[in-house]
N, C-alpha and C positions, 0 to 999 in steps of 0.2 A: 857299904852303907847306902848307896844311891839305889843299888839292885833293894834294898830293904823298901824302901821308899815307894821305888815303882810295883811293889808287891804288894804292897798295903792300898795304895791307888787299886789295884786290879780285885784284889780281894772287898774292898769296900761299895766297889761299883756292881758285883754280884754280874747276875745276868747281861745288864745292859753296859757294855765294854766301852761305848763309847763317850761316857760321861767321863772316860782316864782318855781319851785317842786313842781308844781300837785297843787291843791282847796287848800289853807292852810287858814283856819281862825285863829288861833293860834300853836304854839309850845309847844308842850303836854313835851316834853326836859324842855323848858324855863319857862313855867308856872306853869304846873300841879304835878310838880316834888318837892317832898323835895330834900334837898340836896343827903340823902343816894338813893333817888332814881335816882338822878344823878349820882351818882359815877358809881350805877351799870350799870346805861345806859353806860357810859363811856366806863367800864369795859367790857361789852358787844358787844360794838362798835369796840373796840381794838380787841377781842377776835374773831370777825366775820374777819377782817381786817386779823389781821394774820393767819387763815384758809384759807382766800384768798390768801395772798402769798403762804401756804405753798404749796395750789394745781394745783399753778401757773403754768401749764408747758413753758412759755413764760417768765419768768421772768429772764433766764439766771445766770450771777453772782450778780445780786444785792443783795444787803441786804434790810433789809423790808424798811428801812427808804429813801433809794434812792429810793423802789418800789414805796412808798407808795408818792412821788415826781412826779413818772411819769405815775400813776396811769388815765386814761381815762374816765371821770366819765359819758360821752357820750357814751363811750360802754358799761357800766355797764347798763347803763341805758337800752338800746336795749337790752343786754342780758337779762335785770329783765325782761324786755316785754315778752320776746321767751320763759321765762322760767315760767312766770304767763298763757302762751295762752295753751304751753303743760301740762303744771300742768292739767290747768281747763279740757282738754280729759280726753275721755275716757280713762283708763289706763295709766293714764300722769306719776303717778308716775312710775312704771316698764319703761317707756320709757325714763324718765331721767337718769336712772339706768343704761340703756344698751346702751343712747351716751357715744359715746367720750368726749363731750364737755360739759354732763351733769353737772359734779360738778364746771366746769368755769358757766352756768348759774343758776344752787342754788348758790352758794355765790352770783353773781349778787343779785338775786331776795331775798336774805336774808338781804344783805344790804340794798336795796331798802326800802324793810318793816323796818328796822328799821329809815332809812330815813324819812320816813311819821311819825315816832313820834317828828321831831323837826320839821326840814322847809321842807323836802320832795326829799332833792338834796343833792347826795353824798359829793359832793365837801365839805359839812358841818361837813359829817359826817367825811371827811379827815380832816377837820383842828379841830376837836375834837380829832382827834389822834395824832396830831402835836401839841398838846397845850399839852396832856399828855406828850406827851415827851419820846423819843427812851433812855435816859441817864438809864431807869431802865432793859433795854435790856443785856442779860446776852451773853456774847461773846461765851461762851459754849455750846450754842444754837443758833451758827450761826445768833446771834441777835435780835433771836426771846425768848421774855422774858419765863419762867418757870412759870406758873402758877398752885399755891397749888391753891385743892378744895376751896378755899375761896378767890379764889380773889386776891391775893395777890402774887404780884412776888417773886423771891426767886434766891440766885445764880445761881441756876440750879438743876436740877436733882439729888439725892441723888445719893452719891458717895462710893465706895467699900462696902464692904459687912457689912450686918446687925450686930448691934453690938452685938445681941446674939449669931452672929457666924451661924443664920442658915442660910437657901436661902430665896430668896425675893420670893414669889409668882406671880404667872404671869411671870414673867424672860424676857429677852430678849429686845427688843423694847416696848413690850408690858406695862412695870412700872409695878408698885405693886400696886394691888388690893384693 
């Protein structure tokens, strides 16, 4: 039924594909996915989402959940383009490297690709981050959740000093290793 759906979307939009997010014969998200492979998508969706905020230099005093409210998914969109035409150079990568504006369009063009595994348009992939839900956001991270190696959010960052009393490795901003 859902394949009916995104057929009608692509048929409707005629020439200009991307008024559906790009050729979509189905939703690799909504069909092809067991649940644990949705979660991860989820979790990766969020994960790309708050890298985007964090390297936001635009984003002012917002916290992720108003960002991610006013979030433009028409620019994103342009930036994924700018950022798929430079890639494809010669030496695209070293040249993302050394914009300014480089890591504003990798996050674009990272969300994009994952965009094309559901319907192909960010917008979707914001209200997958809105359906998770900002409540597991940890206030001590300025709102942005803690996530352990697994996936899994946590109060926050582990707090004073190791309990065998020695130093954390790595130190600093950096975490422990």
């Amino acid at each position: 039924m859902a394949n009916n759906v995104f057929n009608a979307m692509n048929d409707a939009a005629g020439n200009d594909m991307y008024i559906t997010g790009g050729s979509i014969m189905h939703s690799e998200y909504e069909q092809n996915m067991t649940p644990a492979d949705q979660k991860a998508y989820e979790n990766l969706v969020m994960d790309r989402l708050i890298m985007a905020y964090n390297r936001d230099p635009y984003k002012q005093n917002l916290d992720f959940k108003h960002w991610l409210g006013t979030l433009n998914p028409e620019l994103y969109r342009e930036r994924a383009l700018k950022y798929e035409d430079i890639k494809a150079e010669n030496n695209g990568r070293a040249k993302l490297v050394s914009m300014q504006d480089g890591p504003l369009l990798e996050d674009a063009g990272l969300l994009q690709s994952l965009a094309h595994l559901h319907t192909g348009r960010i917008e979707d992939l914001i209200e997958i981050a809105e359906n998770i839900g900002t409540d597991e956001l940890s206030p001590t991270q300025g709102g942005i959740p803690f996530r352990r190696p697994g996936g899994m959010p946590s109060q926050g960052p582990p707090q004073g000093p190791p309990a065998n009393g020695g130093v954390m490795e790595g130190g600093g901003d950096q975490g422990p290793f």
